[in-house]
VEXZA-874424 format. One record per residue: residue number from 1; x, y, z of N, C-alpha, C in turn. Coordinates in steps of 0.1 Angstrom, whole numbers, plus 5000, padded with zeros to 4 digits. Layout:
VEXZA-874424
[rec NUM; [X; Y; Z]; [X; Y; Z]; [X; Y; Z]];
...
This chain:
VEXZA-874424
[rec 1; [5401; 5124; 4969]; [5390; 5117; 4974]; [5385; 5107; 4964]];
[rec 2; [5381; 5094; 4970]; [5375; 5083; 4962]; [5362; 5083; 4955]];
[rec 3; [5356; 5085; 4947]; [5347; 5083; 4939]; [5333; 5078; 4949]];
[rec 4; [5324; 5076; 4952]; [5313; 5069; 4956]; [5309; 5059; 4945]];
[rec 5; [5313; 5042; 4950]; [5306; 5037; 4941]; [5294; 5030; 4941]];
[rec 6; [5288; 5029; 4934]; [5276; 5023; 4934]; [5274; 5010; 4926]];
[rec 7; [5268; 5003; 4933]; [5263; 4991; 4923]; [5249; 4987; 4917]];
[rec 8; [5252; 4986; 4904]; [5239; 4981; 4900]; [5232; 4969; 4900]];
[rec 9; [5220; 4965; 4904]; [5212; 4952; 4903]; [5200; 4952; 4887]];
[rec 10; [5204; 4940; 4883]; [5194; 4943; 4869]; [5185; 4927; 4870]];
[rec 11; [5174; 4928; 4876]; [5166; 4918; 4876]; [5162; 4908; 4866]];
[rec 12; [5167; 4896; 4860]; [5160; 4891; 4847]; [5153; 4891; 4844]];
[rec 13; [5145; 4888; 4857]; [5129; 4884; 4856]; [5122; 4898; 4862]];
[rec 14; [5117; 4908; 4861]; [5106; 4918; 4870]; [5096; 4906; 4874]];
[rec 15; [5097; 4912; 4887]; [5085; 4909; 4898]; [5072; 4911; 4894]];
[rec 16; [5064; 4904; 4895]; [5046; 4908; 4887]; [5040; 4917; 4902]];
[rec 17; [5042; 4914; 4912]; [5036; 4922; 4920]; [5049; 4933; 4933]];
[rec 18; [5045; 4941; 4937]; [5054; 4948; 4948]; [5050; 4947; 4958]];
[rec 19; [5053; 4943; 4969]; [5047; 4941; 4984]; [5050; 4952; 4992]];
[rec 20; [5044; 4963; 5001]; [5042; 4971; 5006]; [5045; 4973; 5025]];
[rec 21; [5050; 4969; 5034]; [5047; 4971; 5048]; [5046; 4985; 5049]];
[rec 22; [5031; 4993; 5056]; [5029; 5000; 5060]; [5022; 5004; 5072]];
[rec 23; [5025; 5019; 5078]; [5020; 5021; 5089]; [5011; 5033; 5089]];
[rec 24; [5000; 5033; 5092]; [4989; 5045; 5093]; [4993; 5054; 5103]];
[rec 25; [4995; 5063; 5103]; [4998; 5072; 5119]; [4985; 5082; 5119]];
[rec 26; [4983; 5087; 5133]; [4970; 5094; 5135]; [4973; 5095; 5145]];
[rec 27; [4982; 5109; 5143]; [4985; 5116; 5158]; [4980; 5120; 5170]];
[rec 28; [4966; 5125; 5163]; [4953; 5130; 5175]; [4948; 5122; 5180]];
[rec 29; [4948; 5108; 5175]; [4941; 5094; 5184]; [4927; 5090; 5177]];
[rec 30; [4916; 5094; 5180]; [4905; 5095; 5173]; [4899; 5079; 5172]];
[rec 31; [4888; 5079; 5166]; [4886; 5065; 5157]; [4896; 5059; 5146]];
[rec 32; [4897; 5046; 5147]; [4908; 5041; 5141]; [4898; 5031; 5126]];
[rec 33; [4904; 5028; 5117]; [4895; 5027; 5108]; [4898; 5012; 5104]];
[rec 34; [4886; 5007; 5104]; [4886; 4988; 5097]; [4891; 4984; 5088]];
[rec 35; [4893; 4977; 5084]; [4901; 4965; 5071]; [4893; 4975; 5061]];
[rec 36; [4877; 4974; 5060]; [4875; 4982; 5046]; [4881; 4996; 5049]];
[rec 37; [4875; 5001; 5058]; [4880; 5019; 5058]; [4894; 5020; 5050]];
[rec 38; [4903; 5010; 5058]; [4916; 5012; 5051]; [4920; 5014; 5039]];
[rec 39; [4915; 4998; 5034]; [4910; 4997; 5017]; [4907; 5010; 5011]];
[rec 40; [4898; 5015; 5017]; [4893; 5028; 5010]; [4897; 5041; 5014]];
[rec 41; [4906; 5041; 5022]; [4915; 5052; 5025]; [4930; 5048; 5017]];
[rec 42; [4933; 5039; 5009]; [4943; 5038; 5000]; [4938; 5035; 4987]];
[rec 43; [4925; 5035; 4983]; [4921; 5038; 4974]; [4920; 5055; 4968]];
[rec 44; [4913; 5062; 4980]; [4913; 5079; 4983]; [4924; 5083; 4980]];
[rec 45; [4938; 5079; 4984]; [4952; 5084; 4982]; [4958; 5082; 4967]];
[rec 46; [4953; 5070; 4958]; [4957; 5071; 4949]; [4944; 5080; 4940]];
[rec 47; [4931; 5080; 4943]; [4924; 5088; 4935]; [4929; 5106; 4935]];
[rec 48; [4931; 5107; 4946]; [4933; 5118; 4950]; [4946; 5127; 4939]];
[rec 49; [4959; 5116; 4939]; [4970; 5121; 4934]; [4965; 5116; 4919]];
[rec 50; [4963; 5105; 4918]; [4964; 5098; 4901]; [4949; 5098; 4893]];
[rec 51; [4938; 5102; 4896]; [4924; 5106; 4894]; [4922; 5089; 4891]];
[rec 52; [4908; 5090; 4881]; [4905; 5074; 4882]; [4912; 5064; 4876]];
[rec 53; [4923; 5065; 4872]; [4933; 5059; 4866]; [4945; 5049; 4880]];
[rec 54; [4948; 5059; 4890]; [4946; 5056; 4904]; [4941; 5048; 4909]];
[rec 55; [4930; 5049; 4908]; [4921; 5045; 4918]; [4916; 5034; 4912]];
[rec 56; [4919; 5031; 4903]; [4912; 5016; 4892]; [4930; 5005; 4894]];
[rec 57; [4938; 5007; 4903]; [4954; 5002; 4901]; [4946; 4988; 4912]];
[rec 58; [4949; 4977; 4907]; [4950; 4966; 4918]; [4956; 4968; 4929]];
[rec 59; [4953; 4971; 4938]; [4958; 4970; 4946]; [4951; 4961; 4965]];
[rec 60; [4958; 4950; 4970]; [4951; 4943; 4979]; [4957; 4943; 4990]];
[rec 61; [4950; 4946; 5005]; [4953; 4942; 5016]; [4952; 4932; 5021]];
[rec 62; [4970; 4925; 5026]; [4969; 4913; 5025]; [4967; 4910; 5039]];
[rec 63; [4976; 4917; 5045]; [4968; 4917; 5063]; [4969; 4930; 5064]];
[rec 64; [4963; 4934; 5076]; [4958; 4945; 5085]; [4959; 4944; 5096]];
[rec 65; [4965; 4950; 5105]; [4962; 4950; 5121]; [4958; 4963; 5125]];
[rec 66; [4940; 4959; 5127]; [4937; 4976; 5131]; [4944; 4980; 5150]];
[rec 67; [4948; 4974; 5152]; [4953; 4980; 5171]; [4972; 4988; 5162]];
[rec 68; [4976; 4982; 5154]; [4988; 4990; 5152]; [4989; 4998; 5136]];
[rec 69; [4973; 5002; 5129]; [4972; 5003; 5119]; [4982; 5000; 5111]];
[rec 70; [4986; 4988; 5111]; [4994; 4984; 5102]; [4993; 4969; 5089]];
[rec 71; [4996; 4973; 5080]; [4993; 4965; 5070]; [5007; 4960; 5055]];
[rec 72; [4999; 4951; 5050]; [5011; 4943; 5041]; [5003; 4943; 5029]];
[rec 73; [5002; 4959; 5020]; [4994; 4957; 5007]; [5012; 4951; 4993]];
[rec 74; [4997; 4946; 4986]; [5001; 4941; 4974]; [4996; 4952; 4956]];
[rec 75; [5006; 4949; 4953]; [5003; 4962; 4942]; [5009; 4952; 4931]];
[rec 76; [5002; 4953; 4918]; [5011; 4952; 4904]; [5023; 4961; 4904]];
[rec 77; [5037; 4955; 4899]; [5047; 4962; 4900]; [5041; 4972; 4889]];
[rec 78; [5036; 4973; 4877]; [5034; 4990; 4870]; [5028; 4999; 4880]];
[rec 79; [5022; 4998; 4890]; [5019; 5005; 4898]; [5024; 5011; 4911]];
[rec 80; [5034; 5002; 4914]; [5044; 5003; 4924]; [5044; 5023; 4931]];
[rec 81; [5049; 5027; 4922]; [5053; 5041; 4926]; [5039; 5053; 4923]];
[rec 82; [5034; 5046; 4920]; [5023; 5055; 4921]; [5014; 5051; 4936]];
[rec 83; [5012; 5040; 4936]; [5010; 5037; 4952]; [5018; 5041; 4958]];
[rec 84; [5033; 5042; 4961]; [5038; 5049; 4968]; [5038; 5061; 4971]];
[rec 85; [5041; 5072; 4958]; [5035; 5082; 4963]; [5021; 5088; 4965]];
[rec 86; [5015; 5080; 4965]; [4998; 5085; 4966]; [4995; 5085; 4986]];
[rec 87; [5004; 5075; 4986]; [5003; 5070; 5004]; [5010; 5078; 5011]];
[rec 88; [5025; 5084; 5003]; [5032; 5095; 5009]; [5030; 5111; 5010]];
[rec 89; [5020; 5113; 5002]; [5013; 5126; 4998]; [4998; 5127; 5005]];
[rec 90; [4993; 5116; 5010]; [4986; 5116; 5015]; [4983; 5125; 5030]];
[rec 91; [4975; 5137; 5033]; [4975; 5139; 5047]; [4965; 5142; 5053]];
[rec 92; [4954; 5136; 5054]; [4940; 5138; 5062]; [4934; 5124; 5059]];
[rec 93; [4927; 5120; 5073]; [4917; 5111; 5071]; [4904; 5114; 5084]];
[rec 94; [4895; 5116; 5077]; [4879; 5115; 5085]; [4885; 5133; 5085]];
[rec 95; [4887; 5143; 5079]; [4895; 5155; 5088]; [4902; 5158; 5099]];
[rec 96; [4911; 5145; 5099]; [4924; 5147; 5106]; [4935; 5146; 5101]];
[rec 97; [4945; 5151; 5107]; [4960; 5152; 5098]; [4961; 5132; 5103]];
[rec 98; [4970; 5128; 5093]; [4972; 5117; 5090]; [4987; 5115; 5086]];
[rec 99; [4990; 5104; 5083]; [5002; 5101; 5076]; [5007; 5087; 5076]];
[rec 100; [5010; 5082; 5064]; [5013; 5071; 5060]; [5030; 5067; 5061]];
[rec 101; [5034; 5054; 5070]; [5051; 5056; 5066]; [5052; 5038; 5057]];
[rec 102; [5057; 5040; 5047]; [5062; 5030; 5041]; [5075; 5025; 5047]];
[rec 103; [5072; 5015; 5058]; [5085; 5008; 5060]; [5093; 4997; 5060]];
[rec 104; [5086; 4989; 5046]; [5098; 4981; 5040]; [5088; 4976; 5029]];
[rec 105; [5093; 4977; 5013]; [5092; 4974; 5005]; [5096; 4959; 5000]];
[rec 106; [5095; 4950; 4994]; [5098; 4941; 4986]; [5091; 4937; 4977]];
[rec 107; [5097; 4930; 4960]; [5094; 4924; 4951]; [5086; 4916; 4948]];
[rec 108; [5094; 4907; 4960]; [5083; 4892; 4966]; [5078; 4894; 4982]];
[rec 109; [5072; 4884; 4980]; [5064; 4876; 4991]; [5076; 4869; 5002]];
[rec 110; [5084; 4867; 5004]; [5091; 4857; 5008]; [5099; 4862; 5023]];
[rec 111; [5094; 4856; 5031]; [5096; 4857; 5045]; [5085; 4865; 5050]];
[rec 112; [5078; 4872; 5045]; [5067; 4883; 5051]; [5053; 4873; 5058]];
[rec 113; [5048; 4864; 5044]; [5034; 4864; 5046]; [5038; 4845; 5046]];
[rec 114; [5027; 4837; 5052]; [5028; 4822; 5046]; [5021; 4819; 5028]];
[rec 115; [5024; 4812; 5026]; [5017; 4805; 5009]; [5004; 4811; 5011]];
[rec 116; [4996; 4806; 5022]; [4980; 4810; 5016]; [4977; 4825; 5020]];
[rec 117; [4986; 4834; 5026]; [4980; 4850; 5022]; [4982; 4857; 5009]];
[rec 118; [4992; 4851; 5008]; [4993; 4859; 4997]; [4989; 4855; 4985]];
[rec 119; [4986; 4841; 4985]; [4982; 4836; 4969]; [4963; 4839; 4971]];
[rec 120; [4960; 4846; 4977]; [4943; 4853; 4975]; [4940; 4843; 4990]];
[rec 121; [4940; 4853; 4999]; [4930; 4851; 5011]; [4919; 4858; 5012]];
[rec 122; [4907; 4859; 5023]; [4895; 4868; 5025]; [4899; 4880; 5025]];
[rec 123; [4912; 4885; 5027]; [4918; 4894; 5036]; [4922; 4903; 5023]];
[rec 124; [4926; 4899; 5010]; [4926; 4908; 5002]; [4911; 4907; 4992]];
[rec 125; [4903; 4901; 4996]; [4893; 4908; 4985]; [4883; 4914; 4992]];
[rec 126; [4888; 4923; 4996]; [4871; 4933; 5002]; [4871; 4941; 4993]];
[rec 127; [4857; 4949; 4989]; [4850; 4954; 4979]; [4861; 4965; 4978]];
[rec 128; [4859; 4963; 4960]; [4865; 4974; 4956]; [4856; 4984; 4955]];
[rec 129; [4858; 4995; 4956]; [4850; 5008; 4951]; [4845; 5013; 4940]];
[rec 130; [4833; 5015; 4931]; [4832; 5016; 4920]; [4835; 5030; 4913]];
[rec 131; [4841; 5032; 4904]; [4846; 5041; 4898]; [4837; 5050; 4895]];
[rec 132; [4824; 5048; 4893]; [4811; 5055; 4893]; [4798; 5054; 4894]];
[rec 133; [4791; 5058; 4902]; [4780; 5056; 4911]; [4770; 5063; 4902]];
C-alpha cells in the first residue's frame, strides 16, 4: 500500500486578519437575535471558553443576515482558533440549546465581501462590550 501524501503550504506573508462564514442554528425556533445580540453572543463564546482575555480578541461582524442567522466575522489571525473553538463549544443561547457551524474559513477577504465591507463598514463597529462594569 502507498503511503498518503500530503502537501504542505508555507505562506510568506501570514494573513493579519482570518475571515469566518458562519451559521447560528436554533433548533426550537424561538426569537432570533439582532446584529448586536449576535456580537454579543460571540463575545459570550469566547468569554465563556478563554475568560477575559477572550473576550477582549478583536473580533468584527462584517455582515449578518438575521432571516438565515448568518454571518461573515473578521478576527486577527492570533486569534483565529480561539474564535473557532469558542463558537464550536458553544451551546445555549437565551437558554436554548444552540449551535454554531463554521462553514468556510479564509485568510483573505477576496471574493466574499466588496472593498468597502471589509475595510471598516457600520456593520462591524457595534459596541463592544466592556470588560468591566
Amino acid at each position: 500500500m502507498a503511503a498518503a501524501a500530503f502537501e504542505r503550504r508555507v505562506l510568506r506573508r501570514a494573513a493579519e486578519h482570518h475571515y469566518l462564514r458562519v451559521r447560528l442554528e436554533l433548533p426550537d425556533g424561538g426569537a432570533r437575535p439582532n446584529a448586536a445580540q449576535f456580537k454579543q453572543l460571540v463575545v459570550t463564546a469566547l468569554k465563556e471558553l478563554h475568560g477575559e482575555v477572550g473576550a477582549a480578541l478583536p473580533v468584527d461582524v462584517l455582515t449578518y443576515e438575521e432571516k438565515t442567522l448568518s454571518a461573515i466575522l473578521r478576527v486577527i489571525s492570533s486569534g483565529f482558533v480561539k474564535l473557532w473553538s469558542a463558537l464550536t463549544l458553544l451551546g445555549f443561547y437565551q437558554n436554548r440549546r444552540c449551535a454554531f457551524r463554521v462553514l468556510q474559513v479564509r485568510p483573505c477577504r477576496a471574493g466574499w465581501l466588496p472593498p468597502d465591507v471589509s475595510s471598516g463598514s457600520k456593520l462591524d463597529r457595534l459596541p463592544k462590550p466592556t470588560a468591566f462594569s
